[in-house]
N, C-alpha and C positions, 0 to 999 in steps of 0.2 A: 705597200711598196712593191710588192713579188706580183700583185696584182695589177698595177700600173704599168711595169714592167710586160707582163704577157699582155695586155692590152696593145701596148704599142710594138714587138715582135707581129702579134695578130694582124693590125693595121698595117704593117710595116710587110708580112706576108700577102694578104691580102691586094696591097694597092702594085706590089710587084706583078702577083696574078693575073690580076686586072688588066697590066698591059701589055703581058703579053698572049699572041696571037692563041686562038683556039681551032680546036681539029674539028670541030662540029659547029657549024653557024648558028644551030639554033639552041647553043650551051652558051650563058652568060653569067661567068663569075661575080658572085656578090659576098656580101659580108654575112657574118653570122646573124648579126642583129638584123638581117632582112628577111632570113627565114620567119615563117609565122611562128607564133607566140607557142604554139602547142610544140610545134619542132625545137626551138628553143629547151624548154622546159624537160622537153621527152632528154632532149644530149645533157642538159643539166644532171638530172634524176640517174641517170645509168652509164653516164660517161664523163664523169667530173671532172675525175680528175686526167684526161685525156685530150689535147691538144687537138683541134681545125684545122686540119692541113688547108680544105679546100671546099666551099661549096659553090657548085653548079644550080643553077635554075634552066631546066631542062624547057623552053619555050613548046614544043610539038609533042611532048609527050604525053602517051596516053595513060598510062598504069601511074606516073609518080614526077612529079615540079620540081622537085629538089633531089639533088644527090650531094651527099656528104660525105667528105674523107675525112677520115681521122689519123694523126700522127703515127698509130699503132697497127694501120694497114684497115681497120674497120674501115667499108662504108653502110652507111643508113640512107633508104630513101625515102623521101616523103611524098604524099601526093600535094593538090594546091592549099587544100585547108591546114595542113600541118602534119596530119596522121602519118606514121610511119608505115611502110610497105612492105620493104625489105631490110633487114638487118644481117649483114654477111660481118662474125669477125675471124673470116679464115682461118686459123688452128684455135682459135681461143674461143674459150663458150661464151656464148649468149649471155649478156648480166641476168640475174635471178629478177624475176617478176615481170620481162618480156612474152614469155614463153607462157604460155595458159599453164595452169598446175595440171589439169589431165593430159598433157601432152608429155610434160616433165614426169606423171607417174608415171607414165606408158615406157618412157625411152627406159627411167630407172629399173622398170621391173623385166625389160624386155632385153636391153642393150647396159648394162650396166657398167662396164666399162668405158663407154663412149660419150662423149661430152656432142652437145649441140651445137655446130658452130653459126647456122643459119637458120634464119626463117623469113619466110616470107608468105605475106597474104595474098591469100587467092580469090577468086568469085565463090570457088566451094569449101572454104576454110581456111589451111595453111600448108603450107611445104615446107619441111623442115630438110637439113642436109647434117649427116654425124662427121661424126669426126675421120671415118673411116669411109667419108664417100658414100657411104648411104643415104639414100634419099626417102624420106614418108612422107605419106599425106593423109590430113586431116581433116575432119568436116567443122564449121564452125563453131562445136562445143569441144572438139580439141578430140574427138576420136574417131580411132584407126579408121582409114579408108586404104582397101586391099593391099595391107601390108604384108609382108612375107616377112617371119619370123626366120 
């Protein structure tokens, strides 16, 4: 029932979005169930229990197809196949198992009071952003690229 119930809120969100007007022509609101199967599965896995405010399919973009809000201020982007891009949840950390574990040791053993709130993939790895506004980057096995301790 609680699931029929968010279903039709969703839809009910959704088809309001839908009509109205958008700030960027080449942004077109869709449903959840229109993102691909991997993007799906990816907000299932590490945002469950977390509400869709809003997905965009970004029609000109180059780096990510989909942008997603989440009720809790997160968004995820994805590119066209599904993969996740970027993952921003502004004061809140990163769900555990986003994050490579040698990124996650580095921040622990280096920054140990700072939570991760973003990451995002790069051509040379990953950009992470702390909680403190710090920014590092990573090469694609998840270590330091000239970071300053």
């Amino acid at each position: 029932m609680k699931m029929v119930k968010y279903l039709m809120i969703s839809l009910a969100a959704t088809l309001m979005m839908a009509s109205c007007s958008s700030d960027d022509d080449n942004d077109v609101v869709i449903g959840v169930n229109d993102l691909p199967t991997v993007a799906q599965t990816f907000l299932q896995d590490y945002f469950s229990g977390v509400e869709v405010a809003r997905v965009e399919k970004d029609t000109n973009a180059t780096d990510s197809y989909y942008e997603v809000k989440l009720n809790n201020g997160t968004e995820v982007d994805f590119n066209a196949d599904g993969a996740w891009t970027d993952v921003d949840c502004k004061t809140n950390a990163v769900p555990d198992g986003i994050v490579p574990a040698t990124i996650v040791s580095y921040v622990a053993e280096n920054y140990h009071d700072l939570l991760i709130v973003q990451i995002e993939k790069e051509a040379y790895g990953y950009d992470i952003d702390l909680s403190n506004d710090l920014e590092l980057s990573f090469d694609p096995e998840g270590l330091p690229l000239n970071n300053a301790k």
